[in-house]
C-alpha positions in Angstrom: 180.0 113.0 68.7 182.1 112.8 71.5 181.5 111.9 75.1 182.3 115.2 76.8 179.9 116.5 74.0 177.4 114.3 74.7 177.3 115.2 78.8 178.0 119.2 78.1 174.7 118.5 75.6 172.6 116.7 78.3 174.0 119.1 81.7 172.6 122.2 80.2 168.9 120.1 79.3 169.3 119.7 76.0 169.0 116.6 73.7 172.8 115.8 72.1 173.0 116.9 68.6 174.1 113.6 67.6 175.0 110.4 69.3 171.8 109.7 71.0 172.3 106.1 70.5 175.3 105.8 73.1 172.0 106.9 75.6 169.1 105.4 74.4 167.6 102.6 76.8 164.1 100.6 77.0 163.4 101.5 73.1 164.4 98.4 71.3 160.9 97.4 70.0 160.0 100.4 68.9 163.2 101.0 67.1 162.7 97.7 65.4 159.8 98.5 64.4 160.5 101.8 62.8 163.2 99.8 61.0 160.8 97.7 59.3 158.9 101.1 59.1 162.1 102.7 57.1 162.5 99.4 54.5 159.0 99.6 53.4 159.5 103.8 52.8 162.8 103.0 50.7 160.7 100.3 48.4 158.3 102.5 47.6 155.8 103.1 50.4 154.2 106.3 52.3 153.7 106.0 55.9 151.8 107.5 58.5 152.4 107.2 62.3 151.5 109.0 65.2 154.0 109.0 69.0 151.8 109.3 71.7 153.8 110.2 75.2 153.6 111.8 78.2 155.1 114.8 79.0 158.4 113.7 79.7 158.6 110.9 78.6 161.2 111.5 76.1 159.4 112.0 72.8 161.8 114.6 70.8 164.3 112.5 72.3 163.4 109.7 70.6 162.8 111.7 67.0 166.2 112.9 67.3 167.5 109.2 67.4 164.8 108.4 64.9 166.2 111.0 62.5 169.6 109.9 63.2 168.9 106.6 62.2 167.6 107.6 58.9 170.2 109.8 57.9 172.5 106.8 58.5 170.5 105.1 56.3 170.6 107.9 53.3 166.9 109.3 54.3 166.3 113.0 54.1 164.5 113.9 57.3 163.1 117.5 58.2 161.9 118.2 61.7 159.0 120.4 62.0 158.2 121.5 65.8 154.0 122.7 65.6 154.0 126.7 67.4 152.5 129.5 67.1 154.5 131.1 64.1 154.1 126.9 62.8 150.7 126.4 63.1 149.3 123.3 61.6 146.1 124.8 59.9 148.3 126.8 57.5 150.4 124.0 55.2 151.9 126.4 53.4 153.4 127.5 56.4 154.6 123.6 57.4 156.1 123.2 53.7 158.3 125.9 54.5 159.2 125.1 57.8 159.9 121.4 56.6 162.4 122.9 53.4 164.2 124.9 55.6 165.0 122.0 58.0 165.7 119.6 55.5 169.0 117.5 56.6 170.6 114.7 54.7 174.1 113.2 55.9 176.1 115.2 53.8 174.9 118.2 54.9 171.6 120.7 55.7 169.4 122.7 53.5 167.6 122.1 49.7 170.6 124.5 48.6 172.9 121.6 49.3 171.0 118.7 48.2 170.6 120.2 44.7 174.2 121.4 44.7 175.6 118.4 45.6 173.7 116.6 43.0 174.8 118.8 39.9 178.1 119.0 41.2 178.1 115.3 40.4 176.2 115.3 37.3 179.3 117.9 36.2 181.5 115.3 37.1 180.0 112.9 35.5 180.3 114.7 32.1 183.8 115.8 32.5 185.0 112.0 32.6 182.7 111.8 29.0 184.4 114.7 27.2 186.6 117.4 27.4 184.4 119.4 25.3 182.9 122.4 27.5 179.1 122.9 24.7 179.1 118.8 25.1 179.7 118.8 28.8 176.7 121.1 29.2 174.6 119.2 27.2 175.4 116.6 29.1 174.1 117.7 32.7 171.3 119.3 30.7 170.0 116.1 29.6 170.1 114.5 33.0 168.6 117.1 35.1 165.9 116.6 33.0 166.1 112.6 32.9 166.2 112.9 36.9 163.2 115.2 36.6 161.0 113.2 34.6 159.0 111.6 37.8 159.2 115.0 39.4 157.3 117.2 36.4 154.2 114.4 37.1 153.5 116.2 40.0 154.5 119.7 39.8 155.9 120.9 36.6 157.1 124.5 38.1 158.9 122.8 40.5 160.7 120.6 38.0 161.3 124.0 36.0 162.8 126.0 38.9 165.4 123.5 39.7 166.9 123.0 36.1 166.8 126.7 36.4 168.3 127.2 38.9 170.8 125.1 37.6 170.8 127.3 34.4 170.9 130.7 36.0 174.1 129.4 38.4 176.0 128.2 35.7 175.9 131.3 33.9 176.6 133.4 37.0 173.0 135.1 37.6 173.3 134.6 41.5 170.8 136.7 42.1 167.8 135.4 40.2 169.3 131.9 41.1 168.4 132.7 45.1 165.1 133.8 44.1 164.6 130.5 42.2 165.9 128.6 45.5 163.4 131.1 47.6 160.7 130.5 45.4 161.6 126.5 46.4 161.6 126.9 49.6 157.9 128.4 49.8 159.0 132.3 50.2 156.4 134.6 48.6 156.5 138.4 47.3 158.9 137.4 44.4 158.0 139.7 41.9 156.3 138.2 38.4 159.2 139.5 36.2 161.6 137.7 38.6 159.5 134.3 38.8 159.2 134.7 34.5 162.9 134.3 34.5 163.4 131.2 36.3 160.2 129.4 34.5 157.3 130.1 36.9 153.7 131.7 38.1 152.3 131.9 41.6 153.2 130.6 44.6 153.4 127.9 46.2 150.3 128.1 48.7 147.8 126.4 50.7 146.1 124.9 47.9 149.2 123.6 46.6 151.6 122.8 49.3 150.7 119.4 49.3 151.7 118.8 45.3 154.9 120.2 45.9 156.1 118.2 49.0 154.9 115.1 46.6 157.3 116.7 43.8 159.9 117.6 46.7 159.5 113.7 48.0 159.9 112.6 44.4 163.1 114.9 43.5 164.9 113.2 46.2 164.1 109.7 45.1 165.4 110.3 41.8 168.3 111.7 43.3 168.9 108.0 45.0 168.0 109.1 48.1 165.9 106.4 50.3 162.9 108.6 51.2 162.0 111.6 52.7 161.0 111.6 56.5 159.6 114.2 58.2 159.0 114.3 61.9 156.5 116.8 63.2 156.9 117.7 67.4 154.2 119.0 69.3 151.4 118.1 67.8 148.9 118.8 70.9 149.8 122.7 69.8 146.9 122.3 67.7 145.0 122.0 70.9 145.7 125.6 71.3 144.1 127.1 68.1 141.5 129.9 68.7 138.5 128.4 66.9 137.3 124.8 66.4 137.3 125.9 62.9 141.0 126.4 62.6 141.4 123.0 64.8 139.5 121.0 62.0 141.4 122.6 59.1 144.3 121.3 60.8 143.7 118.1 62.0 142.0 117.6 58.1 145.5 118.2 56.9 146.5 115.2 59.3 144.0 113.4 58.1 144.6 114.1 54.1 148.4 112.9 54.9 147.2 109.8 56.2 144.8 108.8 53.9 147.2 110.1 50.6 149.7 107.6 52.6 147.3 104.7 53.2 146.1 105.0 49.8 149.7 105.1 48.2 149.0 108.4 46.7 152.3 109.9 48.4 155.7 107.7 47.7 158.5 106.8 49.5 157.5 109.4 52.3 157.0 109.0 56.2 155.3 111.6 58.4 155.8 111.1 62.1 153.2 112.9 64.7 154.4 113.2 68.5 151.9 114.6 70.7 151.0 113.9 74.5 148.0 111.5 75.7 145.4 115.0 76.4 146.0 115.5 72.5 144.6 111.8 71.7 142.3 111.7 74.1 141.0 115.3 74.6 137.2 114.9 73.1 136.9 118.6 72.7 140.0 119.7 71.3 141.8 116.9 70.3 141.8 114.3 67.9 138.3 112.7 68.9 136.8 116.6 68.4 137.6 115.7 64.4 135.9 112.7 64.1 137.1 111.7 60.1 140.9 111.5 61.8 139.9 109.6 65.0 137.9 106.9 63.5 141.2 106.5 61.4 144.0 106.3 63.9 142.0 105.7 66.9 143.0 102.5 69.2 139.7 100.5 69.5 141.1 97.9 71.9 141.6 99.4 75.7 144.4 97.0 76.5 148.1 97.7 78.4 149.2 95.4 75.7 151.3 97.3 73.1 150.6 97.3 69.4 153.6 98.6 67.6 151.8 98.1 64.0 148.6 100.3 65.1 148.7 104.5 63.8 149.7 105.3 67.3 152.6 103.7 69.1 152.4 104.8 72.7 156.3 105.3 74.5 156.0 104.3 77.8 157.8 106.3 80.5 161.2 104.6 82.1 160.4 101.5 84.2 163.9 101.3 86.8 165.8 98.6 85.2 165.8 101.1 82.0 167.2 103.7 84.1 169.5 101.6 85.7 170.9 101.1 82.5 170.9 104.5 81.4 172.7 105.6 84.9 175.5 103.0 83.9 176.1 104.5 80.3 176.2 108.2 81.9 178.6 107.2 84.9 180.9 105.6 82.6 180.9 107.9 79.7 181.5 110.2 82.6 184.3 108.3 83.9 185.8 108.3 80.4 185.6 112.6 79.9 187.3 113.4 83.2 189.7 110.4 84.0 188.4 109.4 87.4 186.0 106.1 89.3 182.8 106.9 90.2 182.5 104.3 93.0 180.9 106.1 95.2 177.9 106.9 92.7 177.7 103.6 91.4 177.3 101.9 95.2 174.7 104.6 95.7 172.7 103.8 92.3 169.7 101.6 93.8 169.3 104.4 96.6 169.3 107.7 94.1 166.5 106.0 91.7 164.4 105.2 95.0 164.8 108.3 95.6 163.7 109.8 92.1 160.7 107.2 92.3 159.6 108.9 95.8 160.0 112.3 94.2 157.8 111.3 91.1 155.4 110.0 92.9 155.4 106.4 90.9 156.6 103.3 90.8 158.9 101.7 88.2 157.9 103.9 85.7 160.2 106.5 85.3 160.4 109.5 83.0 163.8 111.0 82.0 163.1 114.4 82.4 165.1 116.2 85.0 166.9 112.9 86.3 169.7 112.8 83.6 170.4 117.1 84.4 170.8 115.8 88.2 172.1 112.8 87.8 175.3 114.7 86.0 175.2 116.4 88.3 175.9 114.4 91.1 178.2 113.0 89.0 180.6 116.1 88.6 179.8 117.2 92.1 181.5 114.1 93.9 183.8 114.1 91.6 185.1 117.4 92.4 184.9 116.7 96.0 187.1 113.2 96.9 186.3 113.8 100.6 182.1 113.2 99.7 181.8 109.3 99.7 179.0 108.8 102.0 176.1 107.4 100.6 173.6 109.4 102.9 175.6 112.4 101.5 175.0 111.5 97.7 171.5 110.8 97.9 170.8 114.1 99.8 172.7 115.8 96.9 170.9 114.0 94.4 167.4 115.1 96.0 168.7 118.3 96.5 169.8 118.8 92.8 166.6 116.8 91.3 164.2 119.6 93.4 166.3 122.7 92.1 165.6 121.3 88.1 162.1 120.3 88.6 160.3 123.8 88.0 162.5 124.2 84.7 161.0 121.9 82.1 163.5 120.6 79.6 161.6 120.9 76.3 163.7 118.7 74.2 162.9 115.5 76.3 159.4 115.9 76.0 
């Protein structure tokens, strides 16, 4: 992504679509960490791990460079964000919503993947023979050779994909989108329909959990280094009606944990972010379920991080990270529209005094709001030569920072 991209992106509030790493400051421990994290996931491991931040403090953010990251380094990722029409007490509902976002690099969607996949495995037989019957034959045998570790967990789901295959390569479009659908978690596919591609039921509640192991297993075989899937806003669960409907969900959380822990799941990381009220909160939080906190639960009150423990806590910005970050966003924005921001960069020490007074704290320093004024600034003075003064910046800055601060930018939190 380019650099005018990358400002446009982070003017209007929102997090870049990609190239998040030409921003990212004051993360390199976790990062490293996550890369260990990501080796152990390719050889074989499940993982569990749980972002604890402030509001603010940059959490999505740092799942969107997470997740670029792993596509990099040939993971699937899906990003789930909790709400009211994703609640976490209904699974079935989260297996959808995790299908439908499913990214690798090459492209989006389960469509793709599988696409992609027998588009090579007809490639593959084509260099074998010219023969059409023994070219099919061919792919046939290994769909089902790369489906062998998937039919141990679910064997419908193992069916519906060689079907799909099937139905596709004989031109039945139709009843190969249901077959896709019925992948994908949709429901109301009529029994004749489902008959055709290999199937019964749905895939439910009671199930959803099989068939994200078979989904999590399909794209191993496929070469892929894992599956990761990042789940935003956790502390919605907070917001469920009934403490009932708060336990089922934060049992799910716990069943995912222990299935990892265990090394019942495979090659599969889950990542929870959630703020400190939804680790802390006694009566609707995690501590309310006590089988999850005495799991993930950080015994040891101490400012001391451990990056190794179920919850990694992301400090806000201290100012020598947004110092840093100030530098990166003045000269990316030097590079877009061909000009030399002295004026901002002498002013620098004065404008992040001036955020600290605003945020009422000291060296610790959230992104939210600072990088939409901050541009701001920046393409103010630019436009004006004849504003120079550093008085005049830092009143603009203040100005700008006060006019952002009732609008919450929800994809830094």
């Amino acid at each position: 992504m380019n650099a005018e991209s990358i400002i446009n992106a982070l003017k209007n509030g929102n997090v870049p679509p990609e190239g998040v790493g030409e921003i990212c400051v004051g993360r390199e421990r976790e990062l490293e960490e996550f890369d260990k994290i990501f080796s152990k996931v390719k050889d074989g491991a499940a993982v569990t791990r749980f972002l604890n931040g402030e509001f603010g403090s940059g959490k999505s953010f740092f799942l969107k460079l997470l997740e670029e990251r792993a596509l990099a380094d040939n993971f699937v990722v899906a990003k789930v964000t909790l709400s009211r029409d994703v609640p976490f007490n209904k699974f079935e509902v989260v297996y959808r919503s995790i299908v439908a976002s499913l990214r690798c690099k090459t492209g989006t969607s389960l469509e793709h993947i599988i696409e992609k996949w027998t588009t090579q495995l007809r490639m593959m037989a084509l260099m074998e023979t010219s023969d059409p019957y023994q070219q099919e034959r061919i792919v046939i045998d290994n769909i089902n050779n790369d489906l062998k570790e998937v039919r141990k967990h679910a064997t419908t789901f193992a069916a519906a994909i060689e079907n799909y295959y099937k139905l596709s390569a004989r031109g039945d479009q139709e009843t190969a989108k249901y077959a896709m659908a019925w992948l994908s978690g949709e429901k109301n596919i009529p029994y004749t329909i489902k008959r055709q591609f290999g199937v019964k039921g749905d895939i439910d509640r009671e199930n959803a959990f099989k068939y994200l192991e078979a989904l999590s297993s399909f794209l191993r075989a496929l070469k892929y280094s894992g599956l990761i899937i990042l789940i935003d806003e956790a502390e919605h669960i907070m917001t469920l009606h009934t403490k009932k409907l708060r336990d089922t969900a934060y049992d799910y959380m716990r069943f995912i944990y222990d299935e990892c822990s265990l090394g019942r799941f495979h090659n599969t990381l889950f990542i929870f972010a959630g703020t400190p009220e939804f680790f802390e909160d006694p009566k609707m939080g995690v501590p309310s379920y006590t089988a999850l906190n005495e799991r993930i639960e950080d015994v040891l009150n101490t400012e001391f991080k451990d990056l190794r423990k179920p919850i990694i806590r992301l400090d806000g910005f201290k100012k020598d990270n947004l110092m840093e970050l100030s530098d990166r966003l003045i000269s990316m924005h030097e590079e877009v529209y061909e000009w030399e921001a002295k004026p901002v960069r002498e002013s620098l020490d004065g404008i992040i005094a001036r955020h600290e007074a605003n945020a009422e704290l000291t060296g610790y320093i959230s992104p939210r709001n600072f990088v939409k004024s901050f541009i701001s600034v920046l393409d103010v003075v630019q436009q004006n030569p004849e504003l120079r003064s550093e008085e005049e910046i830092l009143d603009l800055f203040e100005e700008k920072e006060m006019e952002f601060e009732e609008f919450e930018d929800e994809d830094w939190v």
